[in-house]
N, C-alpha and C positions, 0 to 999 in steps of 0.2 A: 158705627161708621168711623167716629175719629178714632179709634182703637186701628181699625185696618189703616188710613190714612197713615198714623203712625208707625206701625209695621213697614206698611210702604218706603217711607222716607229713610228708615231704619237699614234696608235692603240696599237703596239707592246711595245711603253713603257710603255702603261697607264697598259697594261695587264698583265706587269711584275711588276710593280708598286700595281697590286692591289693583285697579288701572294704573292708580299712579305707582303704586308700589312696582309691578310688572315692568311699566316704561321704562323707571329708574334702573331697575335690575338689568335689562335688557341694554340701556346705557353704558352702563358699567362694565359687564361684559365685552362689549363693544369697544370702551377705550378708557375703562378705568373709572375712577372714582371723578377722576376731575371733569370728565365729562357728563357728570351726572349736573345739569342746570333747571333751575325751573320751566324756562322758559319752551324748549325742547322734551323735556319731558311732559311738559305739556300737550303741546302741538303731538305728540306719537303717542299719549295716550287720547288725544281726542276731545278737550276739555280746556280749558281758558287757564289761562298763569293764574289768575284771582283764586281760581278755584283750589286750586294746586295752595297756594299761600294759607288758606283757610285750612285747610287739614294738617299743611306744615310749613310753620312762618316763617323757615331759613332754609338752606337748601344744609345745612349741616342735621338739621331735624329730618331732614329728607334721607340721606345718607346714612343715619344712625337703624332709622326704620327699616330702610333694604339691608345695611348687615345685620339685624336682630329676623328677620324673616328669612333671611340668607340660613343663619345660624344655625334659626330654632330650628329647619328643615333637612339640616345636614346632619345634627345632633338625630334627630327624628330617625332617618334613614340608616344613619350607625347603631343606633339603636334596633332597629327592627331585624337588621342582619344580623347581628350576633345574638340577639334574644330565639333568630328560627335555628341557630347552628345546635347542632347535637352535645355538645360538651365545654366544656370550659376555655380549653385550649381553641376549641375551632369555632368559636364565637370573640375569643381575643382574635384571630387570625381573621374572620371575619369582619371586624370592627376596622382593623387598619386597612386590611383588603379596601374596603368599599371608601371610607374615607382616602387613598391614593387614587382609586380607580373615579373619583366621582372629582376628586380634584384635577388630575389630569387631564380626563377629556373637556375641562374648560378655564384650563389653567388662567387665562386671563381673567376672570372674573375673582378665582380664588383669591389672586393677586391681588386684587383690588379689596376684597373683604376681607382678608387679615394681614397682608404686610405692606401696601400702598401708603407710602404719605400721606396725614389725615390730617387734621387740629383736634388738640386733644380730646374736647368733648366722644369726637368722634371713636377715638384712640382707646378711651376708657370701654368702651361698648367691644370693642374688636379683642379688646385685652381678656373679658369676659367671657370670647365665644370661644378663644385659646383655655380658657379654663374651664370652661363646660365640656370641648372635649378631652382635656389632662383628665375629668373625672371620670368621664365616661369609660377612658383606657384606663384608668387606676381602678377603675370597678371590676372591671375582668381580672386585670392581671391578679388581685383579688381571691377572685374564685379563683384562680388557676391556680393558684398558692395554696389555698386551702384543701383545693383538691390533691394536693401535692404532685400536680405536673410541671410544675416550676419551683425552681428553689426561692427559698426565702428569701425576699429583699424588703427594701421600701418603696411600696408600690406608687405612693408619689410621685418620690423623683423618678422612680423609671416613667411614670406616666409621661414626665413633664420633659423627658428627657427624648420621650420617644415623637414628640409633639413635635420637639425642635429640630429631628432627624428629618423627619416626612417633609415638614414645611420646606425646608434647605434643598432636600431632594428633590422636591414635586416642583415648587413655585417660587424659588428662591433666585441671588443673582446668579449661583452655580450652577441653577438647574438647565438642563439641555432646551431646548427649543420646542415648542409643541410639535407633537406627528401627526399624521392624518394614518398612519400605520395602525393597523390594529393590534398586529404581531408584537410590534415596538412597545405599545402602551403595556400590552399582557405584561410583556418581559421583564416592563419596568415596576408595574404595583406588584408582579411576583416577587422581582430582586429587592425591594425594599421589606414587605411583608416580611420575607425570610431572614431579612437583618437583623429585621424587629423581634424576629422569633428568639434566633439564635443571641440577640442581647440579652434577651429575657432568662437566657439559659435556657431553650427546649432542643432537646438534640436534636442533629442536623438531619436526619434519615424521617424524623418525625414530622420537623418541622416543613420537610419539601413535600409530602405527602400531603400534609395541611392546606399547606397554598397550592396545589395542584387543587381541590379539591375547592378551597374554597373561591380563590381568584376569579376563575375560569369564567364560571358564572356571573359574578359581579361586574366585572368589565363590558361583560358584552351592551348593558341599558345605563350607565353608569352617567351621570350627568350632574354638574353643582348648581 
């Protein structure tokens, strides 16, 4: 009996734990990191500020939790698409695909979990999820090399370099205004996808066939 007892309570913090997680996210979303406060996050997850304090004793520990679950689940998802695509190259194409198209349809949140004003604790955490995925995209570009579908470079700095393009273009201060268009958004994780391509060196007859193929699909349920 104390065995399920404790099972029980085991359930009940992860369930409150992923409440507040939810609220904050859903916050942030909504107006950014700054607006992620205990107190509100409270009340919209349904549960007392104490409570909230107890799981996390600053609203920066609070913050750090929504971009590492943000993260792990964006890395997650770029992952899963380029691991089902057929080949090297259309699993790179894949990987940027779905990371623009899952950035863009909620660009606001993007914004807030990697280049929003933070305090550094915060900053360190977000600096990391930048580097999980430079690796993720230097692991393809990788294979793609190996496969000899791309020339030889170092796949690093293209990783790192390609990180810094998407972000600029997707959610940056340059970037255009969210749409509600669907047409618009295609057009746009197509035209970057295809930059990405043809930086990498994959010719251009190849690489449009790629993002035709792989975009298409991913934009349509694509969500950060």
């Amino acid at each position: 009996m104390a065995y399920r007892r404790t099972d029980n309570v085991i359930r009940k913090q992860a369930a409150r734990h992923s409440a507040i997680i939810d609220s904050a996210r859903l916050m942030a979303a909504e107006g950014g990191m700054a607006a992620v406060q205990i107190a509100p996050v409270a009340e919209r997850a349904g549960i007392a500020a104490g409570t909230v304090y107890r799981y996390f004793p600053s609203k920066s520990e609070l913050v750090g939790a929504v971009i590492a679950a943000i993260a792990e689940r964006e890395i997650g998802e770029l992952r899963r698409a380029a691991d089902a695509a057929p080949g090297p190259v259309s699993a790179l194409a894949a990987a940027i695909a779905t990371f623009a198209a899952r950035a863009l349809r909620d660009r606001r949140l993007a914004w807030a979990v990697i280049a929003e004003p933070v305090d550094p604790t915060v900053e360190a955490l977000r600096i990391e999820y930048r580097r999980a995925l430079a690796a993720e995209l230097q692991k393809r570009i990788e294979a793609a090399i190996a496969a000899s579908h791309v020339p030889r470079q170092d796949a690093a700095l293209a990783s790192r370099a390609l990180v810094g393009a998407l972000l600029v273009g997707l959610i940056g201060p340059l970037a255009p205004q969210s749409s509600t268009d669907q047409n618009e958004a295609r057009d746009a994780v197509q035209t970057l996808t295809l930059l990405s391509l043809r930086a990498l060196g994959v010719v251009d007859a190849r690489a449009r066939g790629l993002v035709v193929q792989t975009v298409l699909p991913v934009a349509e349920d694509a969500s950060l």
